[in-house]
N, C-alpha and C positions, 0 to 999 in steps of 0.2 A: 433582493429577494432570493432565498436560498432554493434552488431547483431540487427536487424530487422527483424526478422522469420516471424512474423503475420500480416497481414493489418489492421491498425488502422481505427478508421472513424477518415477524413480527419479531423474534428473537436479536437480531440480529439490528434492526432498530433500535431495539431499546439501547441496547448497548452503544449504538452508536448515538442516541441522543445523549445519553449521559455523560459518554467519556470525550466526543467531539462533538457542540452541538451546533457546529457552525459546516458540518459535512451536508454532500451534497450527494445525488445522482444523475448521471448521464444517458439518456437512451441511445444518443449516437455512439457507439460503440460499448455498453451498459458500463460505464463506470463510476466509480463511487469515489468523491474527494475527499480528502481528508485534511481541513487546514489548520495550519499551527500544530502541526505534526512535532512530540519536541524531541529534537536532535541530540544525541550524547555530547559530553567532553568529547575532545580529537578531534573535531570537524570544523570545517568552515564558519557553516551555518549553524544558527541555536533551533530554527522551526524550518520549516519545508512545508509544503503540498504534496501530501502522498495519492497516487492514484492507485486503484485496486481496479483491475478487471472481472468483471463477473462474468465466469463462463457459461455457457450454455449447459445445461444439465445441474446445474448448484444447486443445492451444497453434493450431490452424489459426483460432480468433478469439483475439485479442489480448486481454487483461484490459488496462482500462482505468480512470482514475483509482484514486484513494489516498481515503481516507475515516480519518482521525485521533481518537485520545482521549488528552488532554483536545484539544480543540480548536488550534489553531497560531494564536497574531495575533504579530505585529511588534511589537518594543519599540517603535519609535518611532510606534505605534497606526494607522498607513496601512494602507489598506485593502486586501485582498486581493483579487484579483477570482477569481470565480466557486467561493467558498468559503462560502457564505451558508445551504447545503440541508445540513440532518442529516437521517442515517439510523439506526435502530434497529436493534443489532446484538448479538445475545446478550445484549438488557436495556440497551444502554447508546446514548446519543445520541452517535454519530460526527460530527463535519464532513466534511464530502465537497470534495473537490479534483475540480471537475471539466474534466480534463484527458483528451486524448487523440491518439493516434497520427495521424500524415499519413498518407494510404493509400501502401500501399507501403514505408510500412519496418518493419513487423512481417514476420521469415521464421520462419513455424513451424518449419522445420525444425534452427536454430538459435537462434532465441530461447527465452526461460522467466523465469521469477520472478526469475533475477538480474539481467536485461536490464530488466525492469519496477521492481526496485529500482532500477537506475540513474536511470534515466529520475523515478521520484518525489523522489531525493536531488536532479538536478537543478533539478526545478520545486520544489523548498524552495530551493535556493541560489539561484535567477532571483529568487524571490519577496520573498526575505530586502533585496534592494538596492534 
């Protein structure tokens, strides 16, 4: 049974029903799952578990970085920068990608979870080369 703990903005739903519809949310620490996450060329793995943090004040504070299971390293074993810190999530050791926004281009009033997917599919393809 797929958990739903938090109230998404309905926006922000839809999207996630369509493009992952096997995601979930967490009220212990409000996170949103995202499984069979699909992974670029250059890595390990082909899917992941992404976790998203939703911060308090959303979407007027931007969620910031990606936290991953199983873990993400590069086929060709280089190293990742600022990938090194796991968090405990629902029982499980996530890696954390810690990445974030320039001030100023998160617009709450157009941005959401799909703008943040993008932005993490991104920093996976940067990372991948």
């Amino acid at each position: 049974m797929l958990r739903k703990q938090i109230s998404m903005l309905t926006s922000d739903e839809e999207y996630l029903n369509g493009a992952f519809p096997q995601w979930e949310s967490l009220s212990d620490g409000n996170w949103v799952l995202l499984h069979d996450f699909p992974i670029p060329e250059g890595y390990k793995v082909r899917n992941a578990t992404v976790a998203i943090k939703i911060p308090g004040g959303y979407p007027t504070t931007a969620p910031d970085m990606a936290y991953f299971y199983p873990p993400i390293e590069r086929i060709d074993g280089a190293n990742i920068p600022a990938t090194q810190v796991t968090e405990c999530i629902d029982g499980t050791n996530y890696q954390r990608w810690s990445r974030h926004y320039r001030a100023g281009t998160w617009h709450p009033d157009e941005d959401g979870i799909a703008i943040h997917v993008m932005a993490i599919k991104d920093w996976l393809e940067r990372a991948a080369v």
